[in-house]
N, C-alpha and C positions, 0 to 999 in steps of 0.2 A: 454478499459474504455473510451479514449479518443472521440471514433466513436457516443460513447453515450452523452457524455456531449458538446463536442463543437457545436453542434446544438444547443443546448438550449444556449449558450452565443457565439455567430459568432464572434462578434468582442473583444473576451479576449485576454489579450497579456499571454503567457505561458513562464515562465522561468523555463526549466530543467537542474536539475541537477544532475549530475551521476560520478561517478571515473573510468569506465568502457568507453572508447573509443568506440565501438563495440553498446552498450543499447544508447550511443548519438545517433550514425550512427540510429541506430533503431529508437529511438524518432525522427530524422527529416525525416526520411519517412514516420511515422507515422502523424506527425503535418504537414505536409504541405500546408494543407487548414488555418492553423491558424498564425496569427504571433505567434514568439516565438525565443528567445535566448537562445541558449542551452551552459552549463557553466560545464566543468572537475574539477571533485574539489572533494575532500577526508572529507565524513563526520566528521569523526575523529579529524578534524581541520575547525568543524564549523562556530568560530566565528571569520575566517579568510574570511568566505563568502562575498564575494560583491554583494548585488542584489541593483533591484533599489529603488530610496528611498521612493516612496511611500508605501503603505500600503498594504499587499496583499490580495487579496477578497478571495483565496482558495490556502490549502497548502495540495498535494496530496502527499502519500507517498507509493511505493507499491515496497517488498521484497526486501528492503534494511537493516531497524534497525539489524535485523534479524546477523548479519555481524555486529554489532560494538558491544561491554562490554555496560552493563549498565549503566556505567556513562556516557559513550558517548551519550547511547539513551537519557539520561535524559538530555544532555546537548540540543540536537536535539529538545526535547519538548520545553525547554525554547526557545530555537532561535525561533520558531512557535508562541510562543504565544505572542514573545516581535513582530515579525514580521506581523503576521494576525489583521486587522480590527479587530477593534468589529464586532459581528456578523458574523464572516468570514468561511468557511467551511474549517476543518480538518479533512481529508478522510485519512486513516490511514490503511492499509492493508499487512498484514507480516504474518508470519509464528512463531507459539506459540509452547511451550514445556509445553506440559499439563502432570501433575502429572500422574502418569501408575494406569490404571483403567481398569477395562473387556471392551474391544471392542465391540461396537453396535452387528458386525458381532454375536458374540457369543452368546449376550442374543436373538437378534432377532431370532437366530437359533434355541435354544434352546425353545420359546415361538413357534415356528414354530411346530417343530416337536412335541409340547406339544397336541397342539390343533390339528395337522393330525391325532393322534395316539388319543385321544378322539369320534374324527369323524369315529374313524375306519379304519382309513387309516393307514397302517404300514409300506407301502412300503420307 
């Protein structure tokens, strides 16, 4: 994501943060055309976070929440929104537990072989 957006703002300063050692190491090879401070720190104990004090223009999130109880996520959204500008972008991307429903796979299959077997086709 990073490859996409730092082009369009060159000189943003990025602050990440991760609890994971290993996903830092990854973010500064990945930012190295950008400034940026990278920060070890356990969501779970959000509002022990130190950034800096101004205001922050975008607060990216990706397959993290995912990994903390609900209350933690919700504590994560407050820290965001007490943290973010007005107008400030929250890009938010994880990993959802969607209620059990028929899988694409099987109606499209099913519409599939509806319409081959109309056309003539049975194989």
């Amino acid at each position: 994501m990073e490859e996409r957006l730092l082009p369009l703002r060159p000189n943003v300063r990025v602050v990440g943060v991760d609890a994971s050692a290993a996903m830092l190491s990854l973010a500064k090879q990945r930012l190295k055309e950008a400034q940026f401070r990278l920060i070890r720190h356990d969501l779970n104990d959000i509002e022990s976070l130190s950034l800096p004090s101004a205001p922050l223009q975008a607060v990216i999130i990706v397959q993290t929440l995912h990994h903390l109880p609900h209350p933690k996520q919700r504590e994560v959204y407050r820290f965001v929104h007490r943290h973010l500008e007005p107008g400030g972008l929250f890009l938010f991307m994880d990993r959802v537990r969607l209620p059990a429903a028929p899988t694409c796979g099987n109606g499209s299959s099913s519409k599939r072989n509806t319409r081959a077997e109309k056309a003539g086709n049975n194989s």
